[in-house]
C-alpha positions in Angstrom: 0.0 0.0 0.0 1.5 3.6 -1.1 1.1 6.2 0.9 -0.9 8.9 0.1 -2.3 12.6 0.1 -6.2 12.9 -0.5 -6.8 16.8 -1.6 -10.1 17.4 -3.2 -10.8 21.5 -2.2 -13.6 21.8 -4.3 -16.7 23.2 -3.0 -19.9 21.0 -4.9 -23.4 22.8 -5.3 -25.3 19.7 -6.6 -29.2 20.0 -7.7 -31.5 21.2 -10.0 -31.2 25.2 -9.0 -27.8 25.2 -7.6 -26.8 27.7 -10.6 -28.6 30.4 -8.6 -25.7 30.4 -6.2 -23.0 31.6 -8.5 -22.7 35.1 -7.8 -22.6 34.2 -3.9 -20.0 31.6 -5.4 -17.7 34.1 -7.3 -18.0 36.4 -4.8 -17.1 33.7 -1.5 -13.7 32.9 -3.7 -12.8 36.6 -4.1 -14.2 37.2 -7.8 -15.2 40.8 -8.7 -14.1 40.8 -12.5 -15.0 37.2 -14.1 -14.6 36.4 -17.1 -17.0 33.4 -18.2 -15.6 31.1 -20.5 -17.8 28.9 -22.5 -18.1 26.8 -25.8 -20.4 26.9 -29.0 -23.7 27.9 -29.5 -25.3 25.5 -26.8 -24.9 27.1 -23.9 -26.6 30.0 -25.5 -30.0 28.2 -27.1 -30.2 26.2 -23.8 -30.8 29.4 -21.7 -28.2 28.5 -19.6 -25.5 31.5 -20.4 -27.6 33.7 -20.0 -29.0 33.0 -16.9 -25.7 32.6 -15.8 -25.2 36.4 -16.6 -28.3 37.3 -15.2 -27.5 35.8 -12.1 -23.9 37.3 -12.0 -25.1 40.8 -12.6 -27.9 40.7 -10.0 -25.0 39.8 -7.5 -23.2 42.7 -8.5 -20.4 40.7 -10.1 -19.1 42.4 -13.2 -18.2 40.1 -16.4 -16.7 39.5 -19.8 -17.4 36.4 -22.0 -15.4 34.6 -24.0 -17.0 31.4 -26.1 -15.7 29.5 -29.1 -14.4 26.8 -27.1 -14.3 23.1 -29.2 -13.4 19.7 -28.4 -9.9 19.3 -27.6 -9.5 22.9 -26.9 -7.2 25.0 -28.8 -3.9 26.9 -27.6 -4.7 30.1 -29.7 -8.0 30.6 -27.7 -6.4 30.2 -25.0 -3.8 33.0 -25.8 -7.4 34.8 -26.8 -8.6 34.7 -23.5 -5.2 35.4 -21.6 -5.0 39.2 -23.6 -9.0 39.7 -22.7 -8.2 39.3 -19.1 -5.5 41.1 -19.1 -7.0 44.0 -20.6 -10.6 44.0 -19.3 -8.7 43.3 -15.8 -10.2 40.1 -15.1 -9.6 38.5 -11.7 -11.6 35.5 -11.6 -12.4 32.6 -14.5 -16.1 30.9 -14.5 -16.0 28.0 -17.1 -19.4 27.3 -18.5 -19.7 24.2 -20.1 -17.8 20.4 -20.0 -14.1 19.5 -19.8 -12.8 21.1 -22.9 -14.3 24.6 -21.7 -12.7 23.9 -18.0 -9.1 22.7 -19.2 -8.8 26.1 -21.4 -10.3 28.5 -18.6 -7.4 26.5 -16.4 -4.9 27.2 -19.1 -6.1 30.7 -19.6 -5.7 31.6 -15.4 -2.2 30.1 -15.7 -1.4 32.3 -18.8 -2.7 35.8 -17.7 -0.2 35.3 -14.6 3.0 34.3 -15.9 5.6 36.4 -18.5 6.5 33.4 -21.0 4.2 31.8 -23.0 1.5 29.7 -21.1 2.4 26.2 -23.6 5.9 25.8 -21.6 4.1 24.5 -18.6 2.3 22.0 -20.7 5.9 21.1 -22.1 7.3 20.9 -19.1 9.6 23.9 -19.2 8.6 25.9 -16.6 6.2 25.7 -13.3 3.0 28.2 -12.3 4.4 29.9 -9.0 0.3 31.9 -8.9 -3.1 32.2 -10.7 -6.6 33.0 -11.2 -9.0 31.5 -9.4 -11.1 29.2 -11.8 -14.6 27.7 -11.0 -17.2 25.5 -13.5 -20.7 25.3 -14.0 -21.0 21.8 -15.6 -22.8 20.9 -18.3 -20.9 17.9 -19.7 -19.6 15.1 -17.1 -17.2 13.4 -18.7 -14.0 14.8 -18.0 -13.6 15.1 -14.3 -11.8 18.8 -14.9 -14.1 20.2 -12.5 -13.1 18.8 -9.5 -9.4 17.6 -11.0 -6.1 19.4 -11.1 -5.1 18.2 -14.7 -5.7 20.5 -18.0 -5.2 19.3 -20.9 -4.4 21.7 -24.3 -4.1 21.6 -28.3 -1.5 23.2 -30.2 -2.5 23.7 -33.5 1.1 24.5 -34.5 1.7 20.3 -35.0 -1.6 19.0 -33.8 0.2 18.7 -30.3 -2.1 17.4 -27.6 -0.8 17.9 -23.9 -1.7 17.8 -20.5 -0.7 19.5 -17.5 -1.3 18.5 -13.8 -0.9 21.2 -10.9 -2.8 20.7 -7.4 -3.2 24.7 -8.0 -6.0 24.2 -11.0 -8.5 22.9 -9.0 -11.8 24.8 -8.9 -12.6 26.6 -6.3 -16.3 25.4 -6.8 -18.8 23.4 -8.8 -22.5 24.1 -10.0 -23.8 21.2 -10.8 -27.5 20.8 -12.3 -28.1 17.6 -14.3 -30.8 19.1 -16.0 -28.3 20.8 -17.9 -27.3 17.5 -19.0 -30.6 16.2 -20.6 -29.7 17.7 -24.3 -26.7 15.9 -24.6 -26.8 13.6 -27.5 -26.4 10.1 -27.1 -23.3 9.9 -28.7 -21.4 12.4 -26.5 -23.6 10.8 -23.3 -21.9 7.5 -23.9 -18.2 9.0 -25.1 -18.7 10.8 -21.7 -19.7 8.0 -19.6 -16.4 6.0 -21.2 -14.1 8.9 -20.2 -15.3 8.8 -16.9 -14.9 4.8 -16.2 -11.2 5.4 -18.2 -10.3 7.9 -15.1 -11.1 5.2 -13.0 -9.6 2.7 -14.7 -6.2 4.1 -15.5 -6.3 4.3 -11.5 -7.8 0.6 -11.3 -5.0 -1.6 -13.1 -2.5 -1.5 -11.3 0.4 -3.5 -9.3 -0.6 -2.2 -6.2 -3.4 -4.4 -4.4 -3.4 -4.2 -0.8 -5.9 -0.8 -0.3 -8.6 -3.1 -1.0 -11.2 -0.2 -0.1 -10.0 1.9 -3.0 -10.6 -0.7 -5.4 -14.1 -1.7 -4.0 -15.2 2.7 -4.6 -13.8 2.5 -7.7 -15.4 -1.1 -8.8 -19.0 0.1 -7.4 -18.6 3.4 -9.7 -17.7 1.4 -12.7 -20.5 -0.8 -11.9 -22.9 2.2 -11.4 -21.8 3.9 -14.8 -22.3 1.0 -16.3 -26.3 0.7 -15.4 -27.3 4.3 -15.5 -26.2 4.7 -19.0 -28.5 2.7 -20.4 -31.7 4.3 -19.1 -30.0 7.7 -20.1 -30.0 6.7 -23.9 -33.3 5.2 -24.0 -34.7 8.3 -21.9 -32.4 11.5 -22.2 -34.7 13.3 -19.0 -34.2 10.6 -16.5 -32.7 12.9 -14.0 -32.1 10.4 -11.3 -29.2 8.6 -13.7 -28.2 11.9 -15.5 -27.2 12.7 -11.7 -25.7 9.1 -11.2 -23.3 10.2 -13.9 -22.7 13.9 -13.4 -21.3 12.9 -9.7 -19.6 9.9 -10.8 -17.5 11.8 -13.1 -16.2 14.2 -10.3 -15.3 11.2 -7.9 -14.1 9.1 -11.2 -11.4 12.3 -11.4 -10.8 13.9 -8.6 -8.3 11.7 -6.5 -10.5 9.3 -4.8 -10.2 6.0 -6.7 -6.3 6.3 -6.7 -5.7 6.7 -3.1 -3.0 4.1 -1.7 -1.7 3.3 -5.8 0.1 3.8 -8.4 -2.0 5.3 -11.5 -1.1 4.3 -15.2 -2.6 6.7 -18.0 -1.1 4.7 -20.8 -4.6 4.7 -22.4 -4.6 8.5 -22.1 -1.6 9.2 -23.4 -2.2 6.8 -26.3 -5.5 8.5 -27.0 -4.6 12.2 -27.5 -2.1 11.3 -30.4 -5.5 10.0 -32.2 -7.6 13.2 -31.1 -4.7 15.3 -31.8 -4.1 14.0 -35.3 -8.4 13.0 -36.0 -10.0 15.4 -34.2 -11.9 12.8 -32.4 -14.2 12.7 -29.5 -11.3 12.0 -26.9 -14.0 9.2 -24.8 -14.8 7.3 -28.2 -10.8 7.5 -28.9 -10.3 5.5 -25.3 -12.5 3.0 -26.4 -11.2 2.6 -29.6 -7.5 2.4 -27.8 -8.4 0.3 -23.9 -8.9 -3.4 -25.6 -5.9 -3.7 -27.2 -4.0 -2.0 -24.4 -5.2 -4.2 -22.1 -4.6 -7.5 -23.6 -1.4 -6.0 -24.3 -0.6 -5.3 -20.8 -3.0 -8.1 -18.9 -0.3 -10.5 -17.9 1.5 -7.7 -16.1 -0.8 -8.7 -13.4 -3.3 -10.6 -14.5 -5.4 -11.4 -11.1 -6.1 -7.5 -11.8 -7.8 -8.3 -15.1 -9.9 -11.8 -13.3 -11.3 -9.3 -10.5 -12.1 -6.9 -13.2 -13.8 -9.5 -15.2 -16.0 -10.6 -12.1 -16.4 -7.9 -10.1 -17.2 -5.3 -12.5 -18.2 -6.7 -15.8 -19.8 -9.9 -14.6 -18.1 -12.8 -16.0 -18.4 -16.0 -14.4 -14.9 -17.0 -12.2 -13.3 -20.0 -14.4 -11.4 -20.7 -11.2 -9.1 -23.4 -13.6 -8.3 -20.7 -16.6 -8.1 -17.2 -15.2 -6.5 -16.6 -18.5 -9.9 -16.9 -19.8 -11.3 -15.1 -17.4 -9.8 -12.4 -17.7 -9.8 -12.2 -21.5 -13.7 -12.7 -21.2 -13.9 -9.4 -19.1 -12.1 -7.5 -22.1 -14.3 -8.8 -24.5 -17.4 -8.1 -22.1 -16.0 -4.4 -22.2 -15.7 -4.4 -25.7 -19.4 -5.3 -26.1 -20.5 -2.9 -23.4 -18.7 -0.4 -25.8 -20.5 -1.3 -29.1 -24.2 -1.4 -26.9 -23.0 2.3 -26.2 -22.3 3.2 -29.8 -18.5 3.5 -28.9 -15.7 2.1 -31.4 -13.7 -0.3 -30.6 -10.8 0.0 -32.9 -9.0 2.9 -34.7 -10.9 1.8 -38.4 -14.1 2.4 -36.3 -13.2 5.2 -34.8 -12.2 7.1 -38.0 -13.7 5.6 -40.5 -11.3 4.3 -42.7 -8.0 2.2 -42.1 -5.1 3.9 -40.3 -1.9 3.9 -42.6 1.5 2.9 -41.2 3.1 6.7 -41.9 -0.1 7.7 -39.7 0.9 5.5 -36.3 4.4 5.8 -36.8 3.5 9.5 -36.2 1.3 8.4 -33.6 4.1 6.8 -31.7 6.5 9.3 -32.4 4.8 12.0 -31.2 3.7 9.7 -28.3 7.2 9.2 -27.3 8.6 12.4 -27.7 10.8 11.3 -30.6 11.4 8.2 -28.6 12.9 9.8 -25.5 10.0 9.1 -23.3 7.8 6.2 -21.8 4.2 6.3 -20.8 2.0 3.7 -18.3 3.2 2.4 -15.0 1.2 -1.7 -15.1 3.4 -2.1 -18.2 6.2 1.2 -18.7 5.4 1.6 -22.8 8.7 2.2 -24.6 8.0 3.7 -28.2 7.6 0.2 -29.8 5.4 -0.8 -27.0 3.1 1.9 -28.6 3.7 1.1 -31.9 2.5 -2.7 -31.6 -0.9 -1.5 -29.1 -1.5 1.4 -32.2 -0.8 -1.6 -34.0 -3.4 -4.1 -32.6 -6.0 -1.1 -32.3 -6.1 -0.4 -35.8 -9.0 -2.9 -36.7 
């Protein structure tokens, strides 16, 4: 058992009018510019932006917007945002939307604080020492970013997809409503619901099994996920699972399920060279990646795999094969992913084959021109990439 540090700071309004309390919110966390960061035209049919504003300016909290947010969010909106805060003065960041919208109001607070150019914390060469206080009102659980200290950015210059982790990032709180979840399509529902079982499972398989309590939280999540979608495709308004989901996506990400181990992220880390490169919903990308990862990686510890296979998707204990067993659960996942509408390959993913020039990339970007490594069940050397891109490609 490692030891550990549990730090989740993020205050959670839950329920179906817990928007009203943003200004009180904003104010609480020392807000009195904000700038409110949100996406495409959604947030703006739905009502929800501009109640938002509404409820801001009755508070007597002054604001700017800024939307135009898109999947895997984009480095030069970020440096968009950074000058708008700096010139309109902007002291406090309220993200209206999912995990794209979040990551780029955390990358924007890091930006509008620091000299250089915010990307060098997302390559590593340089560290935040300060920035703006960031908050969310969610409308897309999927991502976790609202309660989580990770961000993860675009560069357009090279389709470069990176993350960045700093315990700073966290919100300082969370409106959550899941009636602001009910117009989701099914598609991004169930790419959504993947992401957040991914975040638990990149925390799940690992070599560390003696905090037995961890793994039973993070097996009754998966397990819950897994029975709420279902109702929440065939009836987009069932509120009791659309909330089901929205929390389990904040305690999927937010440090619970990976108290006392080691974490892995190989899938992760495999999956942004495809969104980077396609453009792809990053949750249907994980599916399309986690099978072949995972019967690359299984006999790193394969007892892992057998108590995955029973105690989350079901399959019978073959006590004599475990082998089988645990091969079974992979193949129970994969059909979980198809009754979903998720891909389970690259070819399904994208829609055509993959060519060889197009992994190679993959892995080479992956790698960092083979100088770096990526997982912790299994560390993934550049041609341990290459032959999982390999097996993914369908």
């Amino acid at each position: 058992m490692r030891d550990f540090v549990y730090y989740a700071p993020t205050e959670v309004v839950f329920g179906e009018n817990s928007e009203k309390q943003v200004a009180y919110l904003t104010k609480k966390y020392g807000g009195s510019k904000v700038l409110v960061h949100y996406g495409g035209q959604s947030a703006k049919r739905s009502g929800l932006l501009d109640r938002i504003c509404k409820f801001l300016q009755e508070g007597g909290v002054e604001f700017v917007t800024l939307g135009g947010v898109v999947p895997n969010p984009r480095l030069s909106k970020v440096h968009e945002g950074i000058d708008l805060c700096r010139k309109e003065k902007v002291d406090f960041i309220l993200a209206v939307g999912g995990g794209s919208v979040i990551d780029s109001a955390k990358a924007i607070a890091y930006g509008v604080c620091y000299e250089g150019d915010v990307w060098d914390f997302y390559l590593g060469k340089a560290a935040p020492q300060t920035m703006l206080p960031v908050a969310s009102v969610l409308t897309i659980p999927a991502a976790g970013s609202e309660m989580s200290e990770a961000s993860v950015i675009t560069n357009e210059d090279g389709d470069v997809k990176l993350g960045y982790s700093n315990d700073m990032s966290r919100p300082k709180f969370a409106i959550m409503n899941p009636r602001r979840t009910m117009t989701l399509p099914p598609y991004q529902t169930a790419a959504g619901v993947t992401d957040i079982m991914m975040h638990i499972m990149e925390r799940y398989f690992t070599k560390d099994d003696d905090m037995d309590l961890t793994s039973d939280l993070a097996e009754a999540i998966l397990r819950r996920m897994r029975t709420a979608v279902f109702p929440v495709l065939k009836n987009p308004e069932d509120y009791r699972n659309r909330a089901q989901i929205m929390w389990g996506g904040s305690v999927a990400h937010n440090g619970l399920t990976g108290c006392g181990i080691s974490d892995d992220w190989a899938t992760h880390m495999l999956e942004h060279e495809l969104s980077g490169m396609f453009d792809v919903t990053h949750g249907a990308g994980l599916a399309a990646i986690w099978p072949s990862w995972a019967r690359y990686v299984m006999n790193e510890n394969l007892s892992r795999f057998v108590r995955f296979a029973v105690n989350v998707m079901d399959v019978p204990h073959d006590f004599t094969d475990p082998m089988n067993t645990a091969l079974r659960g992979i193949e129970a996942m994969e059909q979980f992913y198809h009754a979903i509408g998720m891909p389970i390959n690259i070819k399904e993913l994208i829609g055509r084959d993959i060519t060889d020039d197009e992994i190679n990339e993959m892995t080479r970007k992956c790698s960092r021109d083979h100088t770096a490594t990526c997982g912790c069940l299994k560390v993934l050397k550049a041609e341990d990439m290459l032959a999982i891109y390999q097996m993914a490609r369908g």
